[in-house]
C-alpha positions as a Python dict, from the first residue, in 0.01 Angstrom:
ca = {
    (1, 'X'): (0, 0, 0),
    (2, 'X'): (-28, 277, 216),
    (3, 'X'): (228, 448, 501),
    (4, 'X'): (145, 589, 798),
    (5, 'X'): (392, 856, 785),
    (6, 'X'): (356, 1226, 912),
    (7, 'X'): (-19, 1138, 937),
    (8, 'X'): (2, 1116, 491),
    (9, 'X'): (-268, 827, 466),
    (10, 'X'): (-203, 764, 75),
    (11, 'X'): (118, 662, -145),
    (12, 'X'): (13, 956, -376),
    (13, 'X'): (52, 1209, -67),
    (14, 'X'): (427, 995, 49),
    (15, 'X'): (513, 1064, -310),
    (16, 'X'): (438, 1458, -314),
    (17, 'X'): (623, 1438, 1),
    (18, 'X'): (939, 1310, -185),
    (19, 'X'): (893, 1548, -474),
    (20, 'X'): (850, 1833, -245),
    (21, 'X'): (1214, 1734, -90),
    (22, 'X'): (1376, 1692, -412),
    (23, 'X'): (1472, 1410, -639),
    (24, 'X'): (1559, 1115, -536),
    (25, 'X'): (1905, 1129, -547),
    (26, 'X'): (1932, 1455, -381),
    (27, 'X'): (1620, 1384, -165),
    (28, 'X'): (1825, 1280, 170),
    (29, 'X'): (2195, 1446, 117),
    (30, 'X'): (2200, 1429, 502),
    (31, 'X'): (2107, 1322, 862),
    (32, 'X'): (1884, 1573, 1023),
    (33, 'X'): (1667, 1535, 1343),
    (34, 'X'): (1291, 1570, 1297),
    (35, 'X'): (1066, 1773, 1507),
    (36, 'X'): (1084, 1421, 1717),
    (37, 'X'): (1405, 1315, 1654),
    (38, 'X'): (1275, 1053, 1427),
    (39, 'X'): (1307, 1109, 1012),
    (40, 'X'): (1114, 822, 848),
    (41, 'X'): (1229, 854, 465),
    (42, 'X'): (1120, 656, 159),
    (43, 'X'): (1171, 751, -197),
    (44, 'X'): (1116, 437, -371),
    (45, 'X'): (833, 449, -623),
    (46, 'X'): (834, 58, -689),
    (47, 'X'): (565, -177, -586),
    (48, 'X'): (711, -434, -434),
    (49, 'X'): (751, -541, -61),
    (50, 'X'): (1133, -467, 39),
    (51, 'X'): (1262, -440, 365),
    (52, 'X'): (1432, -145, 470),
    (53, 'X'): (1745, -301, 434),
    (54, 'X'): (1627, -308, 16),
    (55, 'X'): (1483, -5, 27),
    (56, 'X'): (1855, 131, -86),
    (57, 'X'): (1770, 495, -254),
    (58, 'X'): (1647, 606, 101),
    (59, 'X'): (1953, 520, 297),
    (60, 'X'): (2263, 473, 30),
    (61, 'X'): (2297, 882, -3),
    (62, 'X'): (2328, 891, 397),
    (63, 'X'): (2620, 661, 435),
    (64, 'X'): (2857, 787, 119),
    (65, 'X'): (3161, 978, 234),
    (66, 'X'): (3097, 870, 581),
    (67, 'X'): (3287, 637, 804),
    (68, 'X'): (3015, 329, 881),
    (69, 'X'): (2953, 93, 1177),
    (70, 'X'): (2701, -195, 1135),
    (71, 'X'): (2480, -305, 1422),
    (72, 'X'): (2391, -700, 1270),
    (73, 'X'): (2354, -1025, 1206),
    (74, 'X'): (2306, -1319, 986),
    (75, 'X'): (1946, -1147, 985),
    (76, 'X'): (2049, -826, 828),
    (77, 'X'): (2052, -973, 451),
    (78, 'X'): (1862, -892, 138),
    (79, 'X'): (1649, -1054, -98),
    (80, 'X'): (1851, -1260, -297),
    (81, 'X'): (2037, -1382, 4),
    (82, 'X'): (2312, -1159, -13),
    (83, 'X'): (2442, -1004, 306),
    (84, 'X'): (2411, -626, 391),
    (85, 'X'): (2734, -599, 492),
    (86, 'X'): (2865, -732, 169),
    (87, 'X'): (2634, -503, -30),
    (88, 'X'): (2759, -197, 160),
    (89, 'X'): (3156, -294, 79),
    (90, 'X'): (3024, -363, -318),
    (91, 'X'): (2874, -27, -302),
    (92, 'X'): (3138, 140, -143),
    (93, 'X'): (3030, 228, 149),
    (94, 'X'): (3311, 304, 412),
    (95, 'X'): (3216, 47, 647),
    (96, 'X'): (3483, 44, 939),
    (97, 'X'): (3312, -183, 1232),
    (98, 'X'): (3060, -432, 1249),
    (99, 'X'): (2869, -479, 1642),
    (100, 'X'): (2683, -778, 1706),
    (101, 'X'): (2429, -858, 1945),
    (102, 'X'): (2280, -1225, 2136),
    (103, 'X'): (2390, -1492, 1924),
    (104, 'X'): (2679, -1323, 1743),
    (105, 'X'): (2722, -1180, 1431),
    (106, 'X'): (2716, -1549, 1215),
    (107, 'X'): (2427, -1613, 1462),
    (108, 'X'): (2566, -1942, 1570),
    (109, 'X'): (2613, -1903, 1934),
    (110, 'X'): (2390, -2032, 2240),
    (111, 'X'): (2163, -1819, 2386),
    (112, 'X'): (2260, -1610, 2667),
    (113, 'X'): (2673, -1714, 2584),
    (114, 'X'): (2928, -1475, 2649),
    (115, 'X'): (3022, -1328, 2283),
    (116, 'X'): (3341, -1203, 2256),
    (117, 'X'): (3553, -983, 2026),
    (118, 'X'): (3667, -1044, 1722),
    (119, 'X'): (3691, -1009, 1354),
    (120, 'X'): (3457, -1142, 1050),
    (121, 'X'): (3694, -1342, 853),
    (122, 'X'): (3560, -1249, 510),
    (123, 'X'): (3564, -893, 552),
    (124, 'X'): (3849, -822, 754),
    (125, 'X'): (3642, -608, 1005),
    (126, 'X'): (3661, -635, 1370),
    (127, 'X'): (3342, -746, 1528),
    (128, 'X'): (3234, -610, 1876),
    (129, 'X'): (3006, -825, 2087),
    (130, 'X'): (2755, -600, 2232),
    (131, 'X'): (2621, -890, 2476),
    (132, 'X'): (2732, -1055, 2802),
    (133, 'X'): (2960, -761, 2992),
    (134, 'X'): (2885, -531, 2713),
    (135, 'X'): (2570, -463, 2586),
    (136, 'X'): (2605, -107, 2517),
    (137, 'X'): (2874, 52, 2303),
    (138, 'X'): (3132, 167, 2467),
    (139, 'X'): (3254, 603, 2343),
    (140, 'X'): (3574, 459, 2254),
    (141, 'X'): (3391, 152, 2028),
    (142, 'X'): (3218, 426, 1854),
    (143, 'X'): (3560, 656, 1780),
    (144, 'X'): (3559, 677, 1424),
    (145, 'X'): (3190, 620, 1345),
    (146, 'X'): (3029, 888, 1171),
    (147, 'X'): (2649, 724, 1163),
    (148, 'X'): (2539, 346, 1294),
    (149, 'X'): (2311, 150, 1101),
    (150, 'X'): (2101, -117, 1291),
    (151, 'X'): (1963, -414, 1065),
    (152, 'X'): (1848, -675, 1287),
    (153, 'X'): (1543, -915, 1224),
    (154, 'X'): (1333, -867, 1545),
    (155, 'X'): (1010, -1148, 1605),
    (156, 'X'): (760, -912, 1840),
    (157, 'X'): (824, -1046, 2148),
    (158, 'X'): (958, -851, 2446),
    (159, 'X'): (1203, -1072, 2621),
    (160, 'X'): (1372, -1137, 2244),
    (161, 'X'): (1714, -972, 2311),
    (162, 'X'): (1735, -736, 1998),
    (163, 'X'): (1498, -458, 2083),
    (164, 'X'): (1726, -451, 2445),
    (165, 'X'): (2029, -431, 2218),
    (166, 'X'): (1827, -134, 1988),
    (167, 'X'): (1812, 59, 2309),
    (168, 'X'): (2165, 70, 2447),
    (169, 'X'): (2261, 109, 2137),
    (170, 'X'): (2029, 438, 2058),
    (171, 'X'): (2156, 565, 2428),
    (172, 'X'): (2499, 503, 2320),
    (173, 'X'): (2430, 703, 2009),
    (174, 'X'): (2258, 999, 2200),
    (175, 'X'): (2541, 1012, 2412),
    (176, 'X'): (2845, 1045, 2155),
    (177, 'X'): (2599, 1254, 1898),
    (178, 'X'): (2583, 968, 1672),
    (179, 'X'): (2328, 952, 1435),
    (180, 'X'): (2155, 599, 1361),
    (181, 'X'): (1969, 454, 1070),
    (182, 'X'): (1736, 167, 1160),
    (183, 'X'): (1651, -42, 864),
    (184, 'X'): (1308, -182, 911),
    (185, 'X'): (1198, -528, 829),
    (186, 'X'): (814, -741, 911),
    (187, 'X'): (675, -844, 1273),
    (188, 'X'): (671, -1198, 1152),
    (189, 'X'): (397, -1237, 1421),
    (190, 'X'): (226, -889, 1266),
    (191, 'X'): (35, -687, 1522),
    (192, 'X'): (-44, -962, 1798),
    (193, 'X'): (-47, -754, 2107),
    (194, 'X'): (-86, -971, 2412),
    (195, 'X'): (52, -1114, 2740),
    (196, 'X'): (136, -896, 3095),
    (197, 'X'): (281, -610, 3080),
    (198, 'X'): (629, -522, 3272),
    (199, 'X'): (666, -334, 3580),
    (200, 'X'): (968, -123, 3617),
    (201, 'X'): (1093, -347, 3905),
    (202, 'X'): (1138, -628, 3682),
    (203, 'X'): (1326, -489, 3417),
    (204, 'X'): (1604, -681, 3257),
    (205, 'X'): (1796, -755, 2911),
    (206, 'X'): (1499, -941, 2836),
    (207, 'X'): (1252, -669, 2903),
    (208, 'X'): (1365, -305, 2901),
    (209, 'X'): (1015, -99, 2913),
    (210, 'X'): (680, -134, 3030),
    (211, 'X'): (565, -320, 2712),
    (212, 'X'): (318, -641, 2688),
    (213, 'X'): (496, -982, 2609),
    (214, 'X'): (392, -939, 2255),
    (215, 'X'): (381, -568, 2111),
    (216, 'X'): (249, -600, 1793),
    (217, 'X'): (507, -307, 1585),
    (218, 'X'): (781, -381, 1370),
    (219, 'X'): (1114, -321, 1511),
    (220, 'X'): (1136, 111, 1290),
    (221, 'X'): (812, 141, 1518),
    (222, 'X'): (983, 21, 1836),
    (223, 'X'): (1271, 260, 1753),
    (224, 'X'): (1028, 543, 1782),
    (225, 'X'): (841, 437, 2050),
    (226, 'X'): (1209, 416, 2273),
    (227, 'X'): (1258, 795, 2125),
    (228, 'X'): (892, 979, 2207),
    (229, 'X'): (846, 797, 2537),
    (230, 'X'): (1188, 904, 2644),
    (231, 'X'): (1279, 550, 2767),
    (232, 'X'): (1670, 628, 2744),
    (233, 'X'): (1873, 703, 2986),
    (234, 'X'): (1828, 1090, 3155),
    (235, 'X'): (1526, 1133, 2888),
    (236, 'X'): (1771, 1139, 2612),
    (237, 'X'): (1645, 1132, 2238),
    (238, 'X'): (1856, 1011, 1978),
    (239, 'X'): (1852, 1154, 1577),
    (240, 'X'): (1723, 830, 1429),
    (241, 'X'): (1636, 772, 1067),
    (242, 'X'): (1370, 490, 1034),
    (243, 'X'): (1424, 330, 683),
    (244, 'X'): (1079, 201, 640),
    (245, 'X'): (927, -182, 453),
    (246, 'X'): (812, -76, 109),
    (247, 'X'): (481, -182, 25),
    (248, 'X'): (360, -355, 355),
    (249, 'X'): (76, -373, 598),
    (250, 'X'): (94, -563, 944),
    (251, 'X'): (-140, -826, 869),
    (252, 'X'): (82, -937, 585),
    (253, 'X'): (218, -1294, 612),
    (254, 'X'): (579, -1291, 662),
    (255, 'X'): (804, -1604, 618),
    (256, 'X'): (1181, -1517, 754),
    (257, 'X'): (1456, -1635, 531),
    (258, 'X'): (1688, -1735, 771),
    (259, 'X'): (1664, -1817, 1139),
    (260, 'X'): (1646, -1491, 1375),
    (261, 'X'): (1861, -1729, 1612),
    (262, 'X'): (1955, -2050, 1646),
    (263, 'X'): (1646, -2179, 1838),
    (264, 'X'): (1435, -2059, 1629),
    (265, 'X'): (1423, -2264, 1302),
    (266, 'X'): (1113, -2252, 1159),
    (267, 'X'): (747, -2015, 1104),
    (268, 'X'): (597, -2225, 1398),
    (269, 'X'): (890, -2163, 1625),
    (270, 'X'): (884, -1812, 1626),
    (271, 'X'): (471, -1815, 1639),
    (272, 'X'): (486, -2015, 1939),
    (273, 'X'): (799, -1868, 2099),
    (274, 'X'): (611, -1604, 2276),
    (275, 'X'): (358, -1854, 2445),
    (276, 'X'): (624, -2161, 2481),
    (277, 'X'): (918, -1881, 2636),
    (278, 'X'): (743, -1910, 2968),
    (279, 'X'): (886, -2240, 3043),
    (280, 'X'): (1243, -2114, 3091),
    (281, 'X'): (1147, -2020, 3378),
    (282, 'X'): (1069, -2380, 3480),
    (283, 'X'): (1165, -2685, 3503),
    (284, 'X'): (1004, -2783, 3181),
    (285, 'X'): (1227, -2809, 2830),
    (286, 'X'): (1082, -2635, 2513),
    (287, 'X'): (1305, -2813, 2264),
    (288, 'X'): (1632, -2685, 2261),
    (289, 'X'): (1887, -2977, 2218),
    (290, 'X'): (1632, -3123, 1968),
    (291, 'X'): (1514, -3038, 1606),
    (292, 'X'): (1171, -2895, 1720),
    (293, 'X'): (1298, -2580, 1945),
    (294, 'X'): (981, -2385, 2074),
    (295, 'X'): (728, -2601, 1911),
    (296, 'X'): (775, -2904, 2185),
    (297, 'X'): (786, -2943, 2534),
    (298, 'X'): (825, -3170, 2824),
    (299, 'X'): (957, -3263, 3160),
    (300, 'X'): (1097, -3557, 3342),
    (301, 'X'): (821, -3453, 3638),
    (302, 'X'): (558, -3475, 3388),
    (303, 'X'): (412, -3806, 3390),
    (304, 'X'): (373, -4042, 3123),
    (305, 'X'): (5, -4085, 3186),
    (306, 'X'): (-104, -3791, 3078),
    (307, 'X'): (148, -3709, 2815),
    (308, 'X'): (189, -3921, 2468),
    (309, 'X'): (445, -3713, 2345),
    (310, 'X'): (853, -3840, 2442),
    (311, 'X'): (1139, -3672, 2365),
    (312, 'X'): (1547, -3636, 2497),
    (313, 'X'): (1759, -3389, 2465),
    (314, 'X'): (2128, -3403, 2351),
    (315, 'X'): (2367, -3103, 2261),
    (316, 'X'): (2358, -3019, 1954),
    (317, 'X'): (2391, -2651, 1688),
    (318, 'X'): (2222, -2380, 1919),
    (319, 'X'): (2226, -2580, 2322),
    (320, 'X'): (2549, -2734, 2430),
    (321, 'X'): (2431, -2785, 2718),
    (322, 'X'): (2068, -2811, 2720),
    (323, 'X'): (1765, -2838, 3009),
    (324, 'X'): (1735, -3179, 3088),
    (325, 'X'): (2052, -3287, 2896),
    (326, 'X'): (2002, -3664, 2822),
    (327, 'X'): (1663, -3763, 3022),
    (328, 'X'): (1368, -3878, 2902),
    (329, 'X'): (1067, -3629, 2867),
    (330, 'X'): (741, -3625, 2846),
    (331, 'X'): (514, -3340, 2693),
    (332, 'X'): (326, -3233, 2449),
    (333, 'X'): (450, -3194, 2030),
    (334, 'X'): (279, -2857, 1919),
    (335, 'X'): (428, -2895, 1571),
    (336, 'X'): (167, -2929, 1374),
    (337, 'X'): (-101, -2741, 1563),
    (338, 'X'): (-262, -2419, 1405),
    (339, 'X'): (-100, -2061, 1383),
    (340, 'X'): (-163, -1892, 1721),
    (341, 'X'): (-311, -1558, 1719),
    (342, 'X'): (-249, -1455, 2131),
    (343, 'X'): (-15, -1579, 2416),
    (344, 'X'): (-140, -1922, 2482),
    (345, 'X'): (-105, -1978, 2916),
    (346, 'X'): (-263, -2344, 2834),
    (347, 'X'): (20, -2492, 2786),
    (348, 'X'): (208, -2333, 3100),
    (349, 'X'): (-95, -2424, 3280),
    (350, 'X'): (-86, -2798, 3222),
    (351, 'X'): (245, -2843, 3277),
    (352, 'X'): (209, -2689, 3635),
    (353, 'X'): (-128, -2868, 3726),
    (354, 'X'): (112, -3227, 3594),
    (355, 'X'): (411, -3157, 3808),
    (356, 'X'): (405, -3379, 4118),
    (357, 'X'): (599, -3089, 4373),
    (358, 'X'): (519, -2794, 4264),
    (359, 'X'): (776, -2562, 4462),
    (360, 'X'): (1040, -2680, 4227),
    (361, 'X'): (841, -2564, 3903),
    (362, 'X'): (957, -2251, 3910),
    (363, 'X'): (1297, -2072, 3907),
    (364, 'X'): (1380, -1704, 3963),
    (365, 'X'): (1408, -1660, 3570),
    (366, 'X'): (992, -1691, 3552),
    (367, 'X'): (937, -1302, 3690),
    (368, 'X'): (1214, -1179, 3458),
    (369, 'X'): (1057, -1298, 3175),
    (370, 'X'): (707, -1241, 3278),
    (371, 'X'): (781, -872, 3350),
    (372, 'X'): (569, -933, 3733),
    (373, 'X'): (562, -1142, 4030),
    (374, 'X'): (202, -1177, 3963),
    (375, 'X'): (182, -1453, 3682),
    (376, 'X'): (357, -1672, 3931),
    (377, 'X'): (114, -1567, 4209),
    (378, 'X'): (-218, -1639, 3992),
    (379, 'X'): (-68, -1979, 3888),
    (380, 'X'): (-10, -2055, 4230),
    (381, 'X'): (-313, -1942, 4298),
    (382, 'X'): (-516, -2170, 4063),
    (383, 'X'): (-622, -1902, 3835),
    (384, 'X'): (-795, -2001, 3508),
    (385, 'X'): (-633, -1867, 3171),
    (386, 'X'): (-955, -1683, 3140),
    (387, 'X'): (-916, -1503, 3451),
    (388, 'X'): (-581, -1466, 3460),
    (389, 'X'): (-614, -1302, 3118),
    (390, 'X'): (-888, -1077, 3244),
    (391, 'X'): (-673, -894, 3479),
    (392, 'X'): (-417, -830, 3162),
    (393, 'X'): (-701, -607, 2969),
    (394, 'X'): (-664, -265, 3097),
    (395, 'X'): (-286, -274, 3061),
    (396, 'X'): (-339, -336, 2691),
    (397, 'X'): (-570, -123, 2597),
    (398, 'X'): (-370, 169, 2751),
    (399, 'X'): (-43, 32, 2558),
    (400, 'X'): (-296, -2, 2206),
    (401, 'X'): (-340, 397, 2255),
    (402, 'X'): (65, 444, 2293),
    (403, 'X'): (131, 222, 2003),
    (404, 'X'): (-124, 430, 1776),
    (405, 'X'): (126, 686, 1812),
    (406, 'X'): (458, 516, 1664),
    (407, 'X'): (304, 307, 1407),
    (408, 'X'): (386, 332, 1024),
    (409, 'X'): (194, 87, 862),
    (410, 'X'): (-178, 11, 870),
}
C-alpha cells in the first residue's frame, strides 16, 4: 500500500526515507517542526493495516522520558481491544492527565451534556472534560505536559464534535509551545465528500471551518489541513506529528470496533449519520431513545398515511431525555437499506413536504448544522434535491483542490 507522504508515491521510497533518518529505534529521538509544522513519521516495515494508535515504533520513542497527557476516548484502543491508555502505563510511558471530549472519556454520556471533571477510576488519573464551558485546554490544564497525544476515532462528518475538539486543542498547544502527536485511524465513510459547505457566519462547535458536511480525509489529514490553512486562532501553527494508518487506502472498508458515541451503534448508523443529522434541526426524531439511532426516523406531525414505519421513544443508554419522549411516531426504518455513497436530502425532503404546519419544522439548530441559512431557504422554497444539490458543486470542487493538498493516502 502506498503513502502519500512528502510527495514519495511508493513504500520502497517511505522506506529509503526511514533508512536515510536512521534506524528505527533512533529514527524519531525527538519532536521537531517540519517545514509546515506537520512531521508525518512511519517506520514500520510490516504489512498489515494498523492504526496509528498500533503503529507504536513511530510514536513510542517520542513519549519516553516525557511527562504525557492523553486527548481520548473509549475510541482510542488497539487491536486486540486493549485501551491506549493502558498500553502507554504497561509501556511506561509517563502518562500524567487524560482530556476528554463530547461524550466523555468512557463515552457514555448524552450528547451535548455538560462533562465534568474527574478521575478514571482504573488508572488513578484525573480526567478533564474539554466540552460544555471548556472546550479548549486551559495553560494551567496543560502545566506539566511535555507533548499531547490525540487518539480519537473521528466518522467524516463536519458537525461530529471531535475534529472541533482537535482544533482547540492544537490552538491550545500552539499557545503553551506544546507539541502534539495525532494518532491516525480510517474515515469509516472513506473519501465521501458532499453536502453545503459552511460560511464563516455560521460557525459553531459543530462546524469550525469552511468545510462540506462530509470531507472525505481521515482525521491525521484534518490535522494538517487546520495547520496549512492557518484556521487557528491569530494564524497560529502548531508542531504536530501525524502518526499515520499502516497499510491503508481511503476506499478501504472500515468496520469500527466500538461505538464512536453512544448514538452511534452500528456501520449503518454512522453511514447514514451525515444524511439523517439534518433532522435535529427539526421536529423530526432520528432514533435516539430507541435501538436504531440514525438509521430511523419519524414524527408525531407525520401522518400515518403515508408512513408504515411506527416507533416511540423512551430514555434509555445514550438519550435521557429524548425528542419526542414517549409519543408515537411515524417515519420511515432505513435499516436495512443500501450503503449510501453522498448526503441523501430525500429523506429531509419528505419529512418537510409530510408535515401539516410547516413553520414549526424547523428550529434555530437547522443553520448551525447546515453551515448556511440557505438549505432552509431552498426547502422553503420547494427546491428539488437535484437542484438544491446543483448549487453545492462549485463549493466542492474548490474544497477537492484544498484537500489534494493534506491528503496521505491514495
Amino acid at each position: 500500500m502506498k503513502y502519500n507522504i512528502y510527495r514519495f508515491t511508493t513504500l520502497i521510497s517511505l522506506l529509503v526515507l526511514s533508512i536515510s533518518c536512521g534506524s528505527s529505534k533512533k529514527a524519531i529521538p525527538q519532536l521537531k517542526p517540519s517545514t509546515d509544522n506537520v512531521t508525518l513519521t512511519s517506520t514500520s516495515t510490516d504489512v498489515t493495516f494498523k492504526t496509528g494508535a498500533e503503529n507504536f515504533e513511530s510514536y513510542l520513542p517520542l513519549l519516553k522520558d516525557k511527562r504525557v497527557g492523553i486527548v481520548t476516548n473509549q475510541t482510542g484502543i488497539l487491536s486486540k481491544e486493549k485501551h491506549l491508555v493502558d498500553f502507554l502505563i504497561e509501556q511506561n510511558i509517563n502518562l500524567q492527565k487524560i482530556y476528554a471530549p463530547e461524550h466523555g472519556f468512557r463515552g457514555t454520556d448524552d450528547a451535548g451534556e455538560l462533562i465534568v471533571d474527574g478521575k478514571d477510576t482504573k488508572t488513578n488519573l484525573p480526567i478533564i472534560s474539554l466540552y460544555g464551558n471548556n472546550k479548549k485546554p486551559k495553560p494551567e490544564q496543560l502545566e506539566g505536559i511535555d507533548v499531547l497525544v490525540f487518539d480519537l476515532q473521528d466518522v467524516g462528518a463536519r458537525f461530529y464534535t471531535y475534529i472541533s475538539s482537535l482544533h482547540y486543542v492544537m490552538e491550545a498547544c500552539a499557545e503553551n509551545n506544546i507539541p502534539l502527536l495525532v494518532l491516525d485511524r480510517p474515515n469509516p465513510n472513506g473519501s465521501i465528500i458532499d453536502g453545503t459547505i459552511l460560511e464563516k457566519e455560521h460557525k459553531s462547535f459543530v462546524g469550525m471551518h469552511e468545510i462540506p458536511v462530509l470531507h472525505g480525509m481521515t482525521i491525521g489529514e484534518y490535522t494538517k489541513m487546520i495547520n496549512g490553512e492557518k484556521w487557528l486562532k491569530d494564524g497560529l501553527q502548531c508542531n504536530v506529528t501525524v502518526i499515520p494508518c499502516l497499510n491503508y487506502a481511503h476506499d478501504m472498508k472500515y468496520s469500527l470496533p466500538v461505538k464512536p458515541s453512544p448514538n452511534l451503534p452500528n456501520d449503518q448508523s454512522i453511514n447514514l449519520y451525515a444524511s439523517l443529522c439534518f433532522f435535529e434541526g427539526t421536529n423530526v426524531s432520528l432514533g435516539r431513545g430507541t435501538e436504531k439511532q440514525f438509521q430511523i426516523y419519524g414524527s408525531p406531525f407525520l401522518p400515518e398515511s403515508e408512513f408504515d414505519f411506527s416507533f416511540t421513544p423512551q430514555p434509555n443508554f445514550g438519550a435521557k431525555d429524548p425528542v419526542h419522549n414517549g409519543k408515537l411516531c411515524f417515519g420511515e426504518d432505513l435499516t436495512e437499506i443500501r450503503k449510501v455513497h453522498r448526503l441523501e436530502l430525500k429523506w429531509l425532503l419528505k419529512a418537510y413536504e409530510n408535515t401539516a404546519d410547516k413553520t414549526v419544522f424547523f428550529n434555530d439548530f437547522f443553520t448551525k448544522l447546515a453551515g448556511t441559512k440557505k438549505l432552509r431557504e431552498q426547502i422553503e422554497a420547494g427546491m428539488t434535491e437535484k437542484e438544491i444539490r446543483k448549487t453545492w458543486q462549485e463549493g466542492l470542487e474548490q474544497f477537492k483542490e484544498v484537500r489534494k493538498k493534506y491528503l496521505i493516502y491514495e
